[in-house]
C-alpha positions as CSV (number, residue, x, y, z in Angstrom):
1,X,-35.0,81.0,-68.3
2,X,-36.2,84.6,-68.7
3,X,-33.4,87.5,-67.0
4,X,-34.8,88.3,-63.3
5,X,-34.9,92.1,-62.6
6,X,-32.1,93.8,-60.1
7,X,-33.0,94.6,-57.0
8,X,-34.7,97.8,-56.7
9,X,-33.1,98.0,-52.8
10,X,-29.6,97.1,-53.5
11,X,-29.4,96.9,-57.3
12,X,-27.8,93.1,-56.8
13,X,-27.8,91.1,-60.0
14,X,-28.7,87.7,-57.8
15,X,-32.0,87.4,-57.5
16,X,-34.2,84.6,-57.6
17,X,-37.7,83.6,-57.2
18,X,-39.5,81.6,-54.6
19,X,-43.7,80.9,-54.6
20,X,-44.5,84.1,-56.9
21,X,-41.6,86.3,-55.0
22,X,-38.1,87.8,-56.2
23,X,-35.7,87.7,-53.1
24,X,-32.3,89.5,-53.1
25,X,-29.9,87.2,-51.1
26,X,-27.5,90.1,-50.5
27,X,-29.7,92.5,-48.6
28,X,-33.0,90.1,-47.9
29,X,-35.2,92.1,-49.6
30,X,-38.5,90.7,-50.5
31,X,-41.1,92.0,-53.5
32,X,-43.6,90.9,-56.2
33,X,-42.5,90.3,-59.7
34,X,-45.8,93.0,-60.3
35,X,-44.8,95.8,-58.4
36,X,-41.2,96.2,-60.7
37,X,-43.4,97.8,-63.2
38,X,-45.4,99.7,-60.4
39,X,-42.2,100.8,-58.9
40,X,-40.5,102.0,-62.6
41,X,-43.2,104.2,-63.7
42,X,-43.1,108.1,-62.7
43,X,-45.9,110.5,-62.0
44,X,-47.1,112.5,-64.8
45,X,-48.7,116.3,-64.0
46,X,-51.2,117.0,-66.0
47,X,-52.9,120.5,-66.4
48,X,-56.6,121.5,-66.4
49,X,-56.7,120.5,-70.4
50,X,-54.8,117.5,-69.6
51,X,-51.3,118.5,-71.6
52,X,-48.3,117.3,-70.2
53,X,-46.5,119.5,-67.8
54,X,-42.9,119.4,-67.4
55,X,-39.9,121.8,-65.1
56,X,-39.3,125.2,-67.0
57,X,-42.7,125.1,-68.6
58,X,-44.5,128.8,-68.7
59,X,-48.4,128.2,-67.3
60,X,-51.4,130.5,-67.6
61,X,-54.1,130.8,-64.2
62,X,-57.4,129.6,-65.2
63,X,-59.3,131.4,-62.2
64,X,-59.0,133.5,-59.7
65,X,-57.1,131.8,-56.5
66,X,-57.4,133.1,-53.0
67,X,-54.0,133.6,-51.2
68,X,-54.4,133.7,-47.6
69,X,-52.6,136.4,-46.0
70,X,-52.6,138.6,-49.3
71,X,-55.0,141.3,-49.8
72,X,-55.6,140.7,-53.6
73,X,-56.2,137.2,-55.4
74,X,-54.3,135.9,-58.5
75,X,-55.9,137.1,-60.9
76,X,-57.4,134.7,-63.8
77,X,-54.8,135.0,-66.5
78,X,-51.7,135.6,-64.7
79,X,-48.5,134.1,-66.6
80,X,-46.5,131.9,-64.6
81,X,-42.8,131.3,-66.3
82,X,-40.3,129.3,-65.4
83,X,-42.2,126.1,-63.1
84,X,-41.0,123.5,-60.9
85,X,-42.8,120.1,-60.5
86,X,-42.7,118.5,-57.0
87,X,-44.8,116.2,-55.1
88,X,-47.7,116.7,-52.8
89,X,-50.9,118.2,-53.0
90,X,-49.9,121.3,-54.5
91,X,-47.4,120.3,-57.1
92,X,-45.8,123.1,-58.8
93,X,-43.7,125.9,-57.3
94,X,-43.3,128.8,-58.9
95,X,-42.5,132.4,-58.5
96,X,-45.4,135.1,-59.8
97,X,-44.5,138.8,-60.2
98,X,-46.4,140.9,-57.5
99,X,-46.6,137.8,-55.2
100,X,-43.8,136.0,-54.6
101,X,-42.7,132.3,-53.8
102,X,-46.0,130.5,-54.9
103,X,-47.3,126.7,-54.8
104,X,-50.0,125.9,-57.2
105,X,-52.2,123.3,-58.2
106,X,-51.7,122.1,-61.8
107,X,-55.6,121.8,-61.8
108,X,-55.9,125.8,-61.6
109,X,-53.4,126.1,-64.5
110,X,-53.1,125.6,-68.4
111,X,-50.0,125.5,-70.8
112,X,-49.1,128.2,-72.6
């Protein structure tokens, strides 16, 4: 008999499998056999040449960003040291000399 995954709620080592389900009889809960290899995997943030990003990395602007409220845009070439990945729609946080505390897109950026 092949060894059953823990559950991802409780960590319990007692599941079992009903009709194409694993069920955790310590907390109840209920999920696919499929989505424990959905639920594993981590996003990966990609830049505009598609090279990995990862926290601490140094990133280069690839064009000119309008910040609203500033007078002056990012210019196309700024360095960006020190990053820090996070979810959402703009996923890195950053600081950038000049500006201040700064969200980006990893679209608008490359590695250095």
């Amino acid at each position: 008999m092949p060894k059953l995954p823990n559950c991802p709620e409780c960590n319990s080592e007692y599941a079992y499998e009903d009709r194409g389900l694993l069920i955790c009889p310590e907390c109840g809960h209920e999920w696919s056999a499929n989505a424990t290899a959905e639920v594993s995997e981590e996003k990966v943030f990609k830049d505009s040449n598609g090279n990995i990003l990862t926290d601490g990395d140094s990133v280069t602007v690839i064009k000119d960003l309008k910040v609203k409220g500033a007078s002056n845009p990012i210019k196309m070439g700024t360095k960006v040291k020190n990053i820090r990945l996070v979810d959402g729609d703009h996923d890195i946080d950053c600081k950038i000399d000049g500006f201040g505390p700064m969200k980006l897109k990893s679209e608008f950026v490359k590695k250095i």
